[in-house]
N, C-alpha and C positions, 0 to 999 in steps of 0.2 A: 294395528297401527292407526293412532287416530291422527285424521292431519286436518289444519286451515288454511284457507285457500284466501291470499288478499290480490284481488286487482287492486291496479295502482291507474289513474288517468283521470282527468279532465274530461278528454272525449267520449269516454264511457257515463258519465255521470250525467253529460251532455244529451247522449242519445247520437253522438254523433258517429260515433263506432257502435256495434254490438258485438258484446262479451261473450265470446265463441271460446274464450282459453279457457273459463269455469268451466264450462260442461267438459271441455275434452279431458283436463286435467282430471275431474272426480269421475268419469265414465273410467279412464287407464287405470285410479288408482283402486277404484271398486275393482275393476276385473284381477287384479294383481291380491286379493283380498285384504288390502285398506278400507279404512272408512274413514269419509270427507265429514265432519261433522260442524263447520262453519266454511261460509263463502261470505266475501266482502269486497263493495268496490269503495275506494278512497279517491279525494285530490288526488292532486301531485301538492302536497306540501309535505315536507319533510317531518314535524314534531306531527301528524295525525299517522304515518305511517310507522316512526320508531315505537310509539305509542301503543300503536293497536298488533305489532310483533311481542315488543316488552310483554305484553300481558297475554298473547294466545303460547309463549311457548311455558308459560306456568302452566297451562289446561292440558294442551297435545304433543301430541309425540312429536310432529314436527308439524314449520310453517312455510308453506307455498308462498312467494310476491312475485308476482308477474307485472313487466312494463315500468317504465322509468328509469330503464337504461339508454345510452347516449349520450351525446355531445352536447345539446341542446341547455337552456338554462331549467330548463322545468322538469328535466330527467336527476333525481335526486334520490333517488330511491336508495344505489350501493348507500350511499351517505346517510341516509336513515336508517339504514340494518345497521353501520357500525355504531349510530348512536344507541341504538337498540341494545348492543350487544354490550356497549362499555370499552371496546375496540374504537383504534386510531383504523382511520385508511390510509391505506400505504399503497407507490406504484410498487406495483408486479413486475420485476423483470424479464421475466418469462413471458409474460402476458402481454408488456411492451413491444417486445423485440415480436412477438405475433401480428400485433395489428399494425406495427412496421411493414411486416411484409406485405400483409395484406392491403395496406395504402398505397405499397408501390405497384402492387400486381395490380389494384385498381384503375392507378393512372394508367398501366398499357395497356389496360383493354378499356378504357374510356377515354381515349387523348381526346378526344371533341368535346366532354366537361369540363376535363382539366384546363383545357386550351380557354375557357370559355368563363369557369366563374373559376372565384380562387377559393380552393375547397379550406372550413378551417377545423382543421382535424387537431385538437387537443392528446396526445396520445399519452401522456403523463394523467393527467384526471381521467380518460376512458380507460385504461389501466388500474385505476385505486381501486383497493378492495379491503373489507374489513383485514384487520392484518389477522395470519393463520390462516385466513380460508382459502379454501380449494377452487380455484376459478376452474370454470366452465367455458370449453370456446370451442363450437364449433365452425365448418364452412358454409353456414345456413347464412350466418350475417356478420352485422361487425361485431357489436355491443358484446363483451362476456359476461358469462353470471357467475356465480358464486353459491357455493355450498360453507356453509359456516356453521358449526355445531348440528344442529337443531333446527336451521336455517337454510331452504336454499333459494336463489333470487335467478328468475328467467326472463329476457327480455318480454315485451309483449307482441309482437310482431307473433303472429302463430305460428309461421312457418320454420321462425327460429329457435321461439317456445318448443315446440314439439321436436327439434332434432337435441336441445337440449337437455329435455328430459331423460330422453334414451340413453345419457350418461351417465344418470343413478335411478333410472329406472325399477331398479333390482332392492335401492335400500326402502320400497314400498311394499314388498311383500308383508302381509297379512293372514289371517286366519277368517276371514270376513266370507261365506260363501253364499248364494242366491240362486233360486230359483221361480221361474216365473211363468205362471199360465196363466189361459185368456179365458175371459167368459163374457159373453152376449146380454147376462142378468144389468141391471141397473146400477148403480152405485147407492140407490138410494133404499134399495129390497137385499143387502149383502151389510146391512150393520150387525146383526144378530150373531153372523156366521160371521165374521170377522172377530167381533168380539169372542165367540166361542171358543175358536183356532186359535188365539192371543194366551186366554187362561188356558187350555190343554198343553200346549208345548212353547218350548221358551224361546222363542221367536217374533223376529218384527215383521208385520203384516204390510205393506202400502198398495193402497188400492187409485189405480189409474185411470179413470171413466173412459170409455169409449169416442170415436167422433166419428156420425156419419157410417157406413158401412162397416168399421174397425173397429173389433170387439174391447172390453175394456181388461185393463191386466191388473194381476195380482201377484206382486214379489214378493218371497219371502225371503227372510234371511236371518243369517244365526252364522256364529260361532263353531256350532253342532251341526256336522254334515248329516248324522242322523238325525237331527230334530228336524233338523227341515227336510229331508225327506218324510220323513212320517207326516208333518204339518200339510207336506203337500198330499201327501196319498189322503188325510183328511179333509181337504176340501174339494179334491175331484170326489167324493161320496157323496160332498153337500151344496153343492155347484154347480150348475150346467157350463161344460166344459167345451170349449171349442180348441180342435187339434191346429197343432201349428201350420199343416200342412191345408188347411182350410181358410187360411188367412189370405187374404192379397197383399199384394207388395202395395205402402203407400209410401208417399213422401212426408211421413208424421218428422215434425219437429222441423220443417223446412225454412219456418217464420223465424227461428231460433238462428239460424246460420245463414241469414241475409246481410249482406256486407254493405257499408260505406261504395259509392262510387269512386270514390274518389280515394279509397282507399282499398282496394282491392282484398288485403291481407286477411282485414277483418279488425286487425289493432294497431 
C-alpha cells in the first residue's frame, strides 16, 4: 500500500510548531508493511490543499491530511477534501448529536470557562463532512475526521491524530518488510557494497551515518521476506557488523520531537 502524507498548517511552515505527525504516521504505517512515499506540509488555504489530494490520489493508494480541523476560520481542510472529491459537505447527524454531548459534558466539568468566556461552538460546520464519508470521532478531542474513499483526514493535534488512527489502522496493512543492521564503517567507505547488494537482490538499501559513539545503520527492504534476508546475510559477509546488543541506548532523533512551549501537543 503506497500512501501520501499532507500536513496541513501555518504554524508548521512557520517553524512555529514541529511536525511530529509525519514521522509518527510513516514509522505505524512502515511497521504495518505500507510505504509512505510522499510527505508534505501546506498553508491552511483551501484550493492548495483540494489541489495537492486531487492529484496524490491518481499516484497512491491512499492520502493521509492531518490538521485543519475545528471551529476556527483557518481550519478549512474537511472543505478542501470535499472540494477535492467533487463532494458537497453535509452536517452528520450522528456526528452532531456527538459533539452535542461532548459540549455539554464540557461545560460540567469546566463551569469556570463557561462562567467566564462565551465559548462559540459552531456544531453544524464542525459536523460537515464530505457527504458519504465515514467520520472518525474519538475521546482524545473535539474535532472529527473523516475517511472518504481513498481519503482519510485527522485532526493535527497529535494526541488526537494518533487515537484516531487506531480506527482504521488495520486498512494500512501491507506487504512492505525491513530489516536493519548497524555498522561502525563510514558512509563514505560503504558505496561500493551498497551498490553491489542493490544489483544482487531486488531490494532498497538506505544507508544512515552514524553520530558520535552510535554506529551507522543500514535498512533494507523489499516486498520479498527472502530477498531481504539473503540481502542482509550478504552484507554481514561484507561489512563490519556491530550486534545490537553492543549498542547504547541514545536519545537519536530527540531534535525531531521538540515542541512549541506554548503548545505542548506538538501541533
Amino acid at each position: 500500500m503506497q500512501v501520501a502524507i499532507l500536513t496541513v498548517g501555518d504554524e508548521l511552515l512557520a517553524g512555529d510548531t514541529v511536525n511530529t505527525n509525519a514521522a509518527w504516521l510513516a514509522e505505524k504505517i512502515h511497521d504495518r508493511g505500507g510505504s509512505v512515499r510522499r510527505i508534505m506540509t501546506v498553508p491552511d488555504e483551501a484550493e492548495i490543499i483540494a489541489h495537492r489530494v486531487r492529484e496524490w490520489r491518481e499516484t497512491f493508494d491512499a492520502v493521509i491530511v492531518t490538521g485543519g480541523l475545528g471551529g476556527t476560520p483557518d481550519d478549512v481542510t474537511m472543505d478542501a477534501v470535499s472540494m477535492a472529491l467533487d463532494r458537497n459537505a453535509v452536517v452528520d447527524a450522528q456526528t452532531r448529536e456527538r459533539l452535542e454531548e461532548k459540549a455539554r459534558q464540557f461545560a460540567a466539568d469546566n463551569p469556570e470557562l463557561t462562567d467566564e468566556y462565551d465559548l462559540e461552538l459552531d456544531l453544524d460546520e464542525a459536523a460537515e463532512l464530505p457527504a458519504g464519508g465515514q467520520p472518525l470521532v474519538t475521546d482524545a478531542g473535539w474535532a472529527p475526521g473523516c475517511a472518504v474513499e481513498d481519503v482519510y483526514v485527522f485532526p493535527g493535534i497529535p494526541r488526537e491524530m494518533k487515537a484516531m488512527f487506531e480506527l482504521v489502522a488495520d486498512e494500512f496493512d501491507g506487504a512492505v518488510v525491513s530489516e536493519t543492521i548497524h555498522t561502525p564503517a563510514p558512509e563514505g567507505a560503504l558505496g561500493s557494497v551498497l551498490s553491489a547488494v542493490r544489483e544482487r537482490f531486488d531490494v532498497a538499501v538506505g544507508s544512515y551515518p552514524g553520530r558520535g559513539d552510535t554506529p551507522g545503520r543500514l535498512k533494507v527492504t523489499s516486498t520479498d521476506a527472502e530477498e531481504v534476508s539473503a540481502a542482509v546475510a550478504w552484507l554481514r559477509n561484507n561489512v563490519e557488523i556491530v550486534v545490537a546488543e553492543e549498542i547504547e541506548p541514545t536519545e537519536s532523533g530527540r531534535e525531531n520531537s521538540s515542541v512549541d512551549v506554548a503548545n505542548p501537543d506538538g501541533q
